[in-house]
C-alpha positions in Angstrom: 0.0 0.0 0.0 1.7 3.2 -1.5 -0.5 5.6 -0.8 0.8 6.2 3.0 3.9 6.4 1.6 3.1 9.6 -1.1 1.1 11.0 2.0 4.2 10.9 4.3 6.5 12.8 1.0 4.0 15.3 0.7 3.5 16.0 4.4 7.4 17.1 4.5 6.7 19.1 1.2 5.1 22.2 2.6 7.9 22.4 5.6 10.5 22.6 3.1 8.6 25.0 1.2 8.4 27.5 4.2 12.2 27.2 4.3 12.4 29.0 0.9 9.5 31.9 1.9 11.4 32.4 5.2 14.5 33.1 3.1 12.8 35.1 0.8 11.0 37.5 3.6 14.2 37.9 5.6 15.8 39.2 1.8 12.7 41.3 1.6 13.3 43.0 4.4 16.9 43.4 4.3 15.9 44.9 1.1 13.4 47.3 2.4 16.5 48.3 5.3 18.3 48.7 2.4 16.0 51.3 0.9 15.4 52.9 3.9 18.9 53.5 5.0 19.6 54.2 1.0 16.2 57.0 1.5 17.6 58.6 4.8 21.0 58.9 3.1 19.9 60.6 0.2 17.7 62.9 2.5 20.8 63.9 4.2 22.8 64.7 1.4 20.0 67.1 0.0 19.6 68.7 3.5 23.8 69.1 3.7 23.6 70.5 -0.1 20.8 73.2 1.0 23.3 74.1 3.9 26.2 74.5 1.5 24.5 76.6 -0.7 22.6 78.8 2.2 26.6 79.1 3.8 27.7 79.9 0.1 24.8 82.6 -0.5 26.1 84.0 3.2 29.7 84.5 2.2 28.2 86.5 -0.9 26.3 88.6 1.4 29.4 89.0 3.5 31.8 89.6 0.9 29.8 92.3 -0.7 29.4 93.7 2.5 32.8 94.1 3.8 33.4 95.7 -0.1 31.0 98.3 0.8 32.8 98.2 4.5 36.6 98.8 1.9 34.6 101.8 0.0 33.3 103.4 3.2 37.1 103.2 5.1 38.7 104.3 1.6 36.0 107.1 1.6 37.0 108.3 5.5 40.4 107.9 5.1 40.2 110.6 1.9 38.2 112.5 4.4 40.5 112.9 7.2 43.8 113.7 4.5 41.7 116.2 3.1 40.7 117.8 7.0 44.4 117.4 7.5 45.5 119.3 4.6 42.8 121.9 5.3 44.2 122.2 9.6 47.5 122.9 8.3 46.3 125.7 5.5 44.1 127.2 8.3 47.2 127.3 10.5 49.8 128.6 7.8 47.1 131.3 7.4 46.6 131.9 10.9 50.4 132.3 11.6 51.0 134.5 8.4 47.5 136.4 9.5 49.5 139.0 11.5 52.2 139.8 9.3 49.7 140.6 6.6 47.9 143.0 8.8 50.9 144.5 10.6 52.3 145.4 6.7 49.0 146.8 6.0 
């Protein structure tokens, strides 16, 4: 009588079976880690990219800034020669001032 036999086979058939699925599910979900940690990754190189590019739009800001800074300091600078130059005409005037009137 073989068909005990053929029952007993294909009673082992479905625990070899779940051997396979089990294998299967644990590489789906190594997979899906995969994906995730591949996702968060990716997230974190766009959110690094938008700080280099903010940092990069700041130094613009700041190098324009200290140019305008340059002009001003060149601009005072210019300002203070030219009060200097006008102090000592003032006081070549001043000291000459008497001479003039005392010849007058």
């Amino acid at each position: 009588m073989r068909p005990p036999v053929r029952s007993k086979q294909f009673g082992r058939l479905p625990r070899r079976s779940r051997r396979p699925k089990g294998f299967t599910a644990g590489i789906a979900v190594a997979v899906e880690e995969q994906a995730a940690a591949t996702n968060e990754i990716s997230r974190s190189v766009t959110e690094a990219a938008l700080g280099t590019e903010s940092a990069a739009r700041q130094m613009e800001g700041l190098k324009l800034a200290v140019g305008e800074t340059d002009q001003s300091a060149a601009q005072v600078h210019q300002a203070a020669t030219d009060v200097t130059q006008q102090n000592k005409n003032v006081s070549a005037t001043v000291e000459t001032f008497p001479l003039g009137v005392a010849a007058a």
